[in-house]
C-alpha positions in Angstrom: -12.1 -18.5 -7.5 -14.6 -17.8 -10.5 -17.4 -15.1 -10.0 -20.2 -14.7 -12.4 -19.6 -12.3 -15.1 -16.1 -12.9 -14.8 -14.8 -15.6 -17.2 -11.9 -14.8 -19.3 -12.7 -13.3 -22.2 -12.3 -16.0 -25.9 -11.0 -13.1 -27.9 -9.7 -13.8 -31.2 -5.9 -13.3 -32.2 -5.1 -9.7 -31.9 -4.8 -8.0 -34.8 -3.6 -4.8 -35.6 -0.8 -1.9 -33.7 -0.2 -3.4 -30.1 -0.9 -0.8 -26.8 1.8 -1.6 -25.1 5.5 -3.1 -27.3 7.9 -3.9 -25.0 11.6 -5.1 -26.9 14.8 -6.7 -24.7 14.5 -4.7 -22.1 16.9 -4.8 -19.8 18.4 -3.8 -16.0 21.0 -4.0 -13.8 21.6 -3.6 -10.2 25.2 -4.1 -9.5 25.9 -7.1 -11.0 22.7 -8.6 -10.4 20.7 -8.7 -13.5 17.1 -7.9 -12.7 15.5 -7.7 -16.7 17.0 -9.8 -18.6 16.2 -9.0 -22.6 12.3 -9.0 -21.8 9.7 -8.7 -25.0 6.3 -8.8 -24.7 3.0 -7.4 -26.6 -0.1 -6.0 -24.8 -3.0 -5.4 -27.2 -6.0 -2.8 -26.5 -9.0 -3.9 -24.5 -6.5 -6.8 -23.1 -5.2 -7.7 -19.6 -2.3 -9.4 -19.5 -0.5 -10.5 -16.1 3.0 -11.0 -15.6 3.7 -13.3 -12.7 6.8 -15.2 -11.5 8.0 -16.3 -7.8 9.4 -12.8 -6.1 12.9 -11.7 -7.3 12.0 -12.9 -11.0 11.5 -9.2 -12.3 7.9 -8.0 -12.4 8.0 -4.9 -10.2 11.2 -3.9 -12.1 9.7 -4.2 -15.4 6.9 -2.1 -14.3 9.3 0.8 -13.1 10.8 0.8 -15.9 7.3 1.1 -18.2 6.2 4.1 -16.2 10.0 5.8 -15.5 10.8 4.9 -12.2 14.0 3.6 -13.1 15.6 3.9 -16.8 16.9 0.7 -18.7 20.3 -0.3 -19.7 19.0 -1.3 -23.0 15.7 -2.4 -24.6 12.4 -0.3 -26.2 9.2 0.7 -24.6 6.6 1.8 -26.5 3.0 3.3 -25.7 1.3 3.8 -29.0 4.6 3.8 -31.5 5.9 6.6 -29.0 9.1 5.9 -27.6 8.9 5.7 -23.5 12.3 5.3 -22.6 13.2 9.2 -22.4 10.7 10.6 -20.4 10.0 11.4 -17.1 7.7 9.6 -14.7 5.1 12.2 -15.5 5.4 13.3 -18.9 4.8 9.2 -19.1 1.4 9.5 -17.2 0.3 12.1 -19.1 0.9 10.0 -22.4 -1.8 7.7 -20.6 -0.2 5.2 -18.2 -0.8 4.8 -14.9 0.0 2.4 -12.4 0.0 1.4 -8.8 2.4 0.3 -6.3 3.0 -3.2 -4.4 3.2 -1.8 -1.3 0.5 1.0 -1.8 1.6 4.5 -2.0 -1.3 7.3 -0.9 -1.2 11.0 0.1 -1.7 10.0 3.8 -2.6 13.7 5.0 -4.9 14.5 2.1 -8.8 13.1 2.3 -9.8 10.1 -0.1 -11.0 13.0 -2.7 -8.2 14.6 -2.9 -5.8 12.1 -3.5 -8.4 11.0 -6.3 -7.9 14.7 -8.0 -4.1 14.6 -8.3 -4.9 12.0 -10.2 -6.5 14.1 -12.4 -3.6 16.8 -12.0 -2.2 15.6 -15.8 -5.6 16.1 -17.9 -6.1 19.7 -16.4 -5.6 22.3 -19.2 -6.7 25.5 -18.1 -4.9 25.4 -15.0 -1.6 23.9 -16.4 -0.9 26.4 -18.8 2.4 26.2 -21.1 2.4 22.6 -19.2 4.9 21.6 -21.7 7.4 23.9 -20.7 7.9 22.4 -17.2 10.7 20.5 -17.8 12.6 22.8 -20.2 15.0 25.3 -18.2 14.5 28.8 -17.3 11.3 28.4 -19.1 10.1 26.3 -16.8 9.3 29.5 -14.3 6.7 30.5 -16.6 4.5 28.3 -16.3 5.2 27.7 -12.7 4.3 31.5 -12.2 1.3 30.8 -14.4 -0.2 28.1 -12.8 -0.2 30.7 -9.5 -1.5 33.2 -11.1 -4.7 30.8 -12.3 -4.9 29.4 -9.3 -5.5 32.8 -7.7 -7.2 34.7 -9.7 -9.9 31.5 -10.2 -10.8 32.5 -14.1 -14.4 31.1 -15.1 -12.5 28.7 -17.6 -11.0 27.3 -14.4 -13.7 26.8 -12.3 -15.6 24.9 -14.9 -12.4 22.9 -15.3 -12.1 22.2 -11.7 -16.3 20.9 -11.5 -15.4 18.9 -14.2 -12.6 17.3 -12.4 -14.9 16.7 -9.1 -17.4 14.7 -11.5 -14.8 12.5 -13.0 -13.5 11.6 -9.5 -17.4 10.9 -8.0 -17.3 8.8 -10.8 -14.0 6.8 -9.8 -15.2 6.6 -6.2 -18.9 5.2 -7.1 -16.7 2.5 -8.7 -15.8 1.4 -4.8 -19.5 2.0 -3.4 -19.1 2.3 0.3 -15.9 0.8 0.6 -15.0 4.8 -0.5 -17.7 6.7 -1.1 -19.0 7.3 2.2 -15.7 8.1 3.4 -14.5 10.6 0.8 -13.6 13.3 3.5 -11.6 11.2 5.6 -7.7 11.5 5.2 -6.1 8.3 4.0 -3.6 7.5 6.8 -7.2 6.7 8.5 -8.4 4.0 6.0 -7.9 0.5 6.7 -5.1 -1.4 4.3 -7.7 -2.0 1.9 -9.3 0.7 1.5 -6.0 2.8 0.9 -5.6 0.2 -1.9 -8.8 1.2 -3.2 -8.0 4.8 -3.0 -4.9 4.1 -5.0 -6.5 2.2 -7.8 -9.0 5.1 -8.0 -6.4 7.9 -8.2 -4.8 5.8 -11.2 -8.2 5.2 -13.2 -8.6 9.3 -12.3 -6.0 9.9 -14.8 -8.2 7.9 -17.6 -5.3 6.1 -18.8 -5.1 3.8 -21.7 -2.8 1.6 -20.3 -3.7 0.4 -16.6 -0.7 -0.7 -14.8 -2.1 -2.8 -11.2 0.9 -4.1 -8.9 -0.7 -6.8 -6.7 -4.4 -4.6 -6.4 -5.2 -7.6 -3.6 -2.3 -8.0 -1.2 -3.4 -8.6 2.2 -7.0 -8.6 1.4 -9.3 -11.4 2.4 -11.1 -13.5 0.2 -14.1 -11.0 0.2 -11.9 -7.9 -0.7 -10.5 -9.9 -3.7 -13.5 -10.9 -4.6 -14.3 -7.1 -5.3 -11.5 -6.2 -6.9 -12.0 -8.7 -9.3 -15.0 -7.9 -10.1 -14.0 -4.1 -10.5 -11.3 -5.6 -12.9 -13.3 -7.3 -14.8 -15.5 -4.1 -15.3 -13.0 -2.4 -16.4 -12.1 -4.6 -19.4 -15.5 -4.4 -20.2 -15.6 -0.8 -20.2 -12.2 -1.5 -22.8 -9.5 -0.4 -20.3 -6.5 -2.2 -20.9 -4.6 -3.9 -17.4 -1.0 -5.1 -17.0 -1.7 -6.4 -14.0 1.5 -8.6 -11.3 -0.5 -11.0 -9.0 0.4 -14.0 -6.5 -2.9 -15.2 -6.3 -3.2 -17.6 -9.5 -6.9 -18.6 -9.2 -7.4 -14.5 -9.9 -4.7 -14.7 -12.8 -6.1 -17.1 -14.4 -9.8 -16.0 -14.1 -9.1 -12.3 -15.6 -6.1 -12.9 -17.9 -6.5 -12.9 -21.6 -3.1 -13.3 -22.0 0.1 -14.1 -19.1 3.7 -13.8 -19.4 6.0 -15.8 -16.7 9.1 -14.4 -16.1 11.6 -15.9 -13.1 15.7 -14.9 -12.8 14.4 -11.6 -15.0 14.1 -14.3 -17.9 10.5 -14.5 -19.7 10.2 -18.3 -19.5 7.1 -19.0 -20.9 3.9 -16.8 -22.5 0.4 -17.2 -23.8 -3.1 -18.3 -22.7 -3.9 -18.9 -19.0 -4.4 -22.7 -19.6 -1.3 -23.7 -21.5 0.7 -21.1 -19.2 -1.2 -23.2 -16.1 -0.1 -26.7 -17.5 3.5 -25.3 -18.3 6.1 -27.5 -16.1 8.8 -25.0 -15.9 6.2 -22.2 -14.8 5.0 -25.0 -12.0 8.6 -25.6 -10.8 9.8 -21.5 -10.9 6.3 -20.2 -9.4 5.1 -23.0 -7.0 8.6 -24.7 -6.0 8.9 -28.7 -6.7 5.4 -29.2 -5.4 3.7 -28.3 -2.2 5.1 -29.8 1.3 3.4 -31.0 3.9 5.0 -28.9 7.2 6.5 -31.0 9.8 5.3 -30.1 13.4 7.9 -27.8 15.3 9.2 -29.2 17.9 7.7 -27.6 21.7 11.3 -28.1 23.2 14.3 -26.0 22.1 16.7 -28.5 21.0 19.6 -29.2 23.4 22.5 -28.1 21.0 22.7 -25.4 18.7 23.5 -25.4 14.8 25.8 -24.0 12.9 23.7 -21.7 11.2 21.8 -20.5 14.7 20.2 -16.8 14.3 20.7 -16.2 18.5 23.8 -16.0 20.4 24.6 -18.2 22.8 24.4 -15.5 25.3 20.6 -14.9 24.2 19.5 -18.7 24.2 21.0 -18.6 27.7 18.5 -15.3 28.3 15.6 -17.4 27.0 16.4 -20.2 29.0 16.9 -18.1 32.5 13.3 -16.5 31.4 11.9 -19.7 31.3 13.1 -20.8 34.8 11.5 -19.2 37.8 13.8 -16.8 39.3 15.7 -18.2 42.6 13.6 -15.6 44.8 10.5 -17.2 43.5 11.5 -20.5 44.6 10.8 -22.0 48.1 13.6 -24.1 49.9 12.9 -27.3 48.8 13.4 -25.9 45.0 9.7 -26.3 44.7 8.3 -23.5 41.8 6.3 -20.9 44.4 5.5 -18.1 42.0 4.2 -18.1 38.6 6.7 -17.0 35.4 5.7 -14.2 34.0 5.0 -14.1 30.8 7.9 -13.0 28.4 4.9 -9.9 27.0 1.5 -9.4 28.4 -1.3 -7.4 27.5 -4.2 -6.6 29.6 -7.9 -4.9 29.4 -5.9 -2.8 26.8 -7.8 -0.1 25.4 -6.5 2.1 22.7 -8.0 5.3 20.3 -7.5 7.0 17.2 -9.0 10.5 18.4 -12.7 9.8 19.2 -12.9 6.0 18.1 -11.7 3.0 20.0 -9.2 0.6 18.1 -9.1 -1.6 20.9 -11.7 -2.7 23.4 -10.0 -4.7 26.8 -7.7 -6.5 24.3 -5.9 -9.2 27.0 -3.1 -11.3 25.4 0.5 -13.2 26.2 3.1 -14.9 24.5 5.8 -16.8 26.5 9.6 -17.9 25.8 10.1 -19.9 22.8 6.1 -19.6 21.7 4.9 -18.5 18.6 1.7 -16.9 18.9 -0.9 -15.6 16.0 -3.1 -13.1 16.0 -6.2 -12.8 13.3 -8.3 -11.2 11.9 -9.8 -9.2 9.1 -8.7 -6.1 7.9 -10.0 -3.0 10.3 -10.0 -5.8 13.0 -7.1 -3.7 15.4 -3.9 -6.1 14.4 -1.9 -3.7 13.7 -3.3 -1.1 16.4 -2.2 -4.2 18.7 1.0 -4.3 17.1 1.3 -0.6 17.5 0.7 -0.9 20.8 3.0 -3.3 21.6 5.8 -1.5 19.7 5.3 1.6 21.8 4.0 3.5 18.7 0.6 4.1 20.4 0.1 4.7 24.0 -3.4 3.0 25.3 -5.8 4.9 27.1 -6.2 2.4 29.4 -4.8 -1.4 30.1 -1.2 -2.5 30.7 1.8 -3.5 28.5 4.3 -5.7 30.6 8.2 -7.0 29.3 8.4 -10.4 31.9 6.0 -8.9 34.1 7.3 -5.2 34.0 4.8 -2.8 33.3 6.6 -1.2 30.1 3.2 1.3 29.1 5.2 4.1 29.2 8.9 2.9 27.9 9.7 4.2 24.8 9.9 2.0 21.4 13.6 2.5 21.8 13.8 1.0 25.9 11.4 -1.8 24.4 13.8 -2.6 21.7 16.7 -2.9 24.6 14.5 -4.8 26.2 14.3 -7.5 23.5 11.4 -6.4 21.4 11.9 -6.5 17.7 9.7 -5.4 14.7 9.8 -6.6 11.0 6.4 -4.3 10.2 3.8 -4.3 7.5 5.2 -3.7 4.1 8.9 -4.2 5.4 10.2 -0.6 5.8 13.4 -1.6 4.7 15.8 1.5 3.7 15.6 1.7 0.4 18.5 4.2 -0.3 20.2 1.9 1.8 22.5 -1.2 0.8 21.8 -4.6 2.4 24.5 -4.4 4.3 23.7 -1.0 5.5 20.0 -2.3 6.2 21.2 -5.0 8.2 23.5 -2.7 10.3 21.1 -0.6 11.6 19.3 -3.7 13.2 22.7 -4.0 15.5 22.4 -0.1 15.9 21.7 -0.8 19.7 24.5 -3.8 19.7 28.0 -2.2 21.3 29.8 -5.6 20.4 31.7 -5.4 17.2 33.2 -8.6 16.8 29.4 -9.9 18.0 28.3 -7.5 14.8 30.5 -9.3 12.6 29.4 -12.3 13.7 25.5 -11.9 13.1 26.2 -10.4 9.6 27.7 -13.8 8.8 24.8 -15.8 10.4 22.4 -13.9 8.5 24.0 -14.4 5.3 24.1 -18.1 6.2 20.3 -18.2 6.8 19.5 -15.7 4.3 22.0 -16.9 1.1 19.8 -14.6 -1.1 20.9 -11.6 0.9 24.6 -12.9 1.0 24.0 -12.9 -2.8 24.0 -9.2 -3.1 25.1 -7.1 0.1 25.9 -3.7 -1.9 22.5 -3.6 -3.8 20.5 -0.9 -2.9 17.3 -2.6 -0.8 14.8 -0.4 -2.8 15.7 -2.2 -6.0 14.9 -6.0 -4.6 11.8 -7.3 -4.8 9.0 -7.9 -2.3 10.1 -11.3 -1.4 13.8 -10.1 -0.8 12.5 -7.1 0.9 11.0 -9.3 3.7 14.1 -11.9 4.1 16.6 -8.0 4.6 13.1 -6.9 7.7 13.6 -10.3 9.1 16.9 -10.6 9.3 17.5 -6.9 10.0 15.3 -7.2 13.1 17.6 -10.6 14.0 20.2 -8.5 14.0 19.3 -6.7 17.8 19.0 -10.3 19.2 15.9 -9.9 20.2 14.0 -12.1 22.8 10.5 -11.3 20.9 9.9 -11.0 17.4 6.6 -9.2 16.4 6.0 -9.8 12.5 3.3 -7.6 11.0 1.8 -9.5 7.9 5.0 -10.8 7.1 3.9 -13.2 4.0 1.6 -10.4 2.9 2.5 -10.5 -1.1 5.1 -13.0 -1.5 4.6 -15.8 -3.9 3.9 -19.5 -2.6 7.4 -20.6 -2.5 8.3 -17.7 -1.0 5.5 -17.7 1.6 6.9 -21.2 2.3 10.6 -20.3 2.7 9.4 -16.9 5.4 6.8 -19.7 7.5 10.4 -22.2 7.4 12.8 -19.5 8.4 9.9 -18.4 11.4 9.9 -22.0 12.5 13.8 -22.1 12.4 13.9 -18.4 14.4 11.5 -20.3 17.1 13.6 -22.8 17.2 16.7 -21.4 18.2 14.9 -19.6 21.3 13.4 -16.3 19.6 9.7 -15.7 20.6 7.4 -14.9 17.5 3.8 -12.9 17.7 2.8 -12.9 14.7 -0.2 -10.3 13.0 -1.4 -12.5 9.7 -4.3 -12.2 7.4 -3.9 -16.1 6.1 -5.3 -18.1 9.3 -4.5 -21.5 8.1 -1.0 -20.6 7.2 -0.5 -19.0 10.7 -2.2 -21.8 12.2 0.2 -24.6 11.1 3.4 -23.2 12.9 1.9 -21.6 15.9 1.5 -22.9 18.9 -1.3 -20.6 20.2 -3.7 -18.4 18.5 -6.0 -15.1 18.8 -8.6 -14.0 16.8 -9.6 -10.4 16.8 -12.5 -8.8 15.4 -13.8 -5.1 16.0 -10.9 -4.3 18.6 -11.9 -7.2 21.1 -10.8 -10.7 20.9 -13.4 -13.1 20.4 -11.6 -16.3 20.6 -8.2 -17.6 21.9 -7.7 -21.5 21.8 -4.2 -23.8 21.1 -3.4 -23.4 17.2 -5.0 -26.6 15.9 -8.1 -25.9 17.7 -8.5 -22.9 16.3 -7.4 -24.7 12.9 -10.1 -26.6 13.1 -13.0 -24.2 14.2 -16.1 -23.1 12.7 -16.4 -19.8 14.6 -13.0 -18.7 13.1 -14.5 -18.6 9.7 -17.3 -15.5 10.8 -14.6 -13.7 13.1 -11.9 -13.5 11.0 -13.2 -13.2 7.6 -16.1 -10.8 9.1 -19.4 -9.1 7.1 -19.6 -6.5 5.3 -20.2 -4.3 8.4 -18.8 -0.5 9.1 -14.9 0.3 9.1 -12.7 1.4 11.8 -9.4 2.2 12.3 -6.9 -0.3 12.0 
């Protein structure tokens, strides 16, 4: 993907005091070794990406640069000072700020004011003796002071605080109406992208010298990357420096001046995009032993199960009963008389977010052993479907049925017993939680405890990264780990119906690949998947049946290689530039 106006950069060799000196740093989870002696250099005006198949270290390197998490040994330093001591925001306030992978906004505050406590650091007046805050006892003062300011509204701090509202009008013109028109709003209501976009404002709010952007374009559509690439590339025109983690390499290797590859927390190879592009052991650790073309899943469940199969038997023999008519629905002769309903059903479902409607008549089905998709854009109503299917949102009209029961009004819990599972957006794993403890409260429901045992093993034997480390704490894996504990966590109720929310949203191509084979594999052993995916052609290849929603409605539904192969998809799913609504 190249856009005009932004080619890399052909800087000379930097010269002078880096930004950003980073010396053997190193972490430790356990006995998992996450940073591994790390060095690296990032020089002003610069952007530099680090990138690396999940699991290899980036997002830990980044918490430790901005305090999230304190390293076993190593250097940081911002400007000759010394990082490692300091608290995540005494390190912000030296002039680094970052975003998150999974995106982390004030959900009940409006777009505005999560831009001004961005700003919260740089404010003077109304922060007196600031730099007592983290000094005991002392501390109170300027806690007492900041309420006294804040009451009393001095002059000094009124000027202070129109000064702050400028800055962030500046930030949000940045985002034109993606943000602007909807400054008021309270971010819970944005769509995934534009909460994104809110994020990366609050961190340029702070005017940092030392950008820090942890995959800015996850689940965002080829237009919304194309923006924020753009707005990248402004900003090292405007002399911002970016450290900048991102899967999508066409991107990388459009912005970077600089990239540093890092896999099993090991830097394996640095320097300019098109040596680092041509680099055989970055080829094999990012992209796998070349790309694979997919076999076909097989429509029939296979007679036998494997060793390694994610159901129990008593669960295969549930899918297969579902499959069968009932014996009341057959006539004498043994001749099929009434339909099979469908394992889940949605009809003229129509859901709201206060006064707008999310979904408009929304009719859909998945049967036993299917995998079904369902596309669309961001803002399209996915994950309002999903939602809805889950329980979490109760439609204003329409029906939700489990095998032809009308299930509108169960509970998410009575859907779970039922044989719904969820692995949602952005995983939700427990992150204070062990692996083990993670994967336990899947079976939360399951009364069995030998059966528990059992499915603990089988998870380990699908997931051997997982077996790898059951006592780290889930909040210190990475993205691609992260999604293997939600999958296999959600295996764990043995659940009839999977529903996967973006579940390759993030992950690097081999792991993309390893989620869409263990998917396949899930199917295979009799576990229904509808699946809510922002990459159509990836969806595409291992469903059977797909629907593409646009605007709350569905505008098309056809067999997956029809849709595959479809023109129309193109304009539905990817969409215009057209007004936002809750997704």
């Amino acid at each position: 993907m190249t856009t005009a106006g932004c080619t890399p950069l052909d800087l000379p060799t930097p010269v002078g005091a880096p930004l950003l000196d980073v010396r053997h740093l190193a972490k430790s989870f356990g006995g998992v070794r996450a940073v591994d002696d790390i060095s690296f250099k990032v020089w002003p005006g610069q952007i530099v990406s680090l990138i690396g198949p999940n699991g290899s270290g980036k997002t830990t390197t980044f918490n430790l640069l901005s305090g999230q998490l304190r390293a076993d040994a190593g250097v940081v330093l911002l400007e000759g000072q010394a990082l490692g001591a300091l608290a995540p925001d005494r390190i912000a306030a030296c002039g680094l700020a970052r975003t998150f992978q999974n995106g982390r906004v004030f959900g009940n505050m409006t777009v505005e004011e999560n831009l001004l406590i961005g700003m919260h650091s740089q404010l003077t007046v109304q922060r007196p003796f600031a730099a007592l805050r983290d000094t005991p006892l002392l501390r109170w003062l300027s806690l007492l002071a900041e309420a006294a300011i804040a009451l009393a509204r001095p002059s000094a701090a009124q000027r202070e605080e129109t000064a702050a509202h400028a800055a962030v009008e500046t930030q949000l013109a940045r985002f034109g109406e993606r943000l602007l028109p909807r400054r008021d709003q309270y971010a819970y209501s944005l769509s995934y992208a534009n909460r994104r976009r809110t994020e990366i404002g609050r961190a340029l709010a702070l005017a940092p010298r030392l950008l820090l952007l942890d995959e800015p374009t996850a689940g965002m559509n080829p237009t919304e990357t194309r923006e924020v690439l753009e707005q990248i590339a402004q900003l090292r025109r405007e002399g911002m420096t970016v450290l900048l983690i991102e899967h999508k390499l066409d991107l990388v290797m459009t912005l970077s001046d600089h990239i540093v590859v890092l896999d099993g927390g090991h830097v394996i190879a640095a320097g300019q995009p098109a040596a680092v592009q041509r680099d055989p052991a970055v080829v094999e650790a990012y992209l796998g032993r070349g790309p694979r073309k997919r076999a076909r899943r097989e429509r029939a469940m296979p007679a036998a199960q494997s060793a390694a199969s994610i159901v129990s038997s008593a669960a295969v023999t549930a899918v297969d009963t579902a499959r069968a008519p009932p014996a009341s629905a057959r006539a004498p002769d043994g001749a099929v008389a009434t339909a099979v309903p469908h394992l889940l059903e949605l009809r003229e479902v129509d859901a709201f977010y206060g006064a707008v409607q999310a979904l408009t008549k929304v009719s859909l089905h998945v049967d036993a052993a299917e995998i079904v998709c369902l596309l669309g854009g961001n803002a399209s109503g996915k994950s309002t479907t999903m939602k809805t299917i889950l329980g979490l949102l109760t439609p204003s009209a329409g029906t939700v049925a489990i095998e032809g029961v009308d299930a509108t009004a169960l509970p998410t819990g009575e859907r779970i017993r039922r044989g719904l599972a969820s692995v949602p957006e952005a995983r939700r794993i427990f992150p204070a939680m062990t692996v083990t403890e993670n994967l336990l409260m899947g079976a939360f429901l399951v009364r069995d405890r030998a059966a528990i045992r059992e499915d603990l093993e089988r998870m380990f034997d699908i997931f051997p990264r997982l077996a790898e480390r059951p006592l780290q704490l889930a909040g210190t894996m990475s993205g691609g780990e992260q999604q293997m504990l939600a999958m296999a966590r959600a295996l764990m109720s043995r659940p009839r119906l999977i529903c996967m929310d973006e579940p390759t949203m993030g992950l690097a191509p081999i792991f993309v690949e390893r989620v869409l084979d263990t998917i396949t594999t899930i199917n295979r052993q009799g576990v229904s998947v509808f699946m809510v995916e922002q990459n159509a052609t990836l969806a595409l290849t291992i469903a059977d049946r797909g629907y593409v929603i646009r605007h709350g409605a569905i505008v098309l539904s056809k067999p997956a290689q029809a849709l595959l192969h479809d023109p129309a998809v193109q304009d539905a799913y990817l969409g215009r530039r057209e007004s936002e609504t809750a997704s």
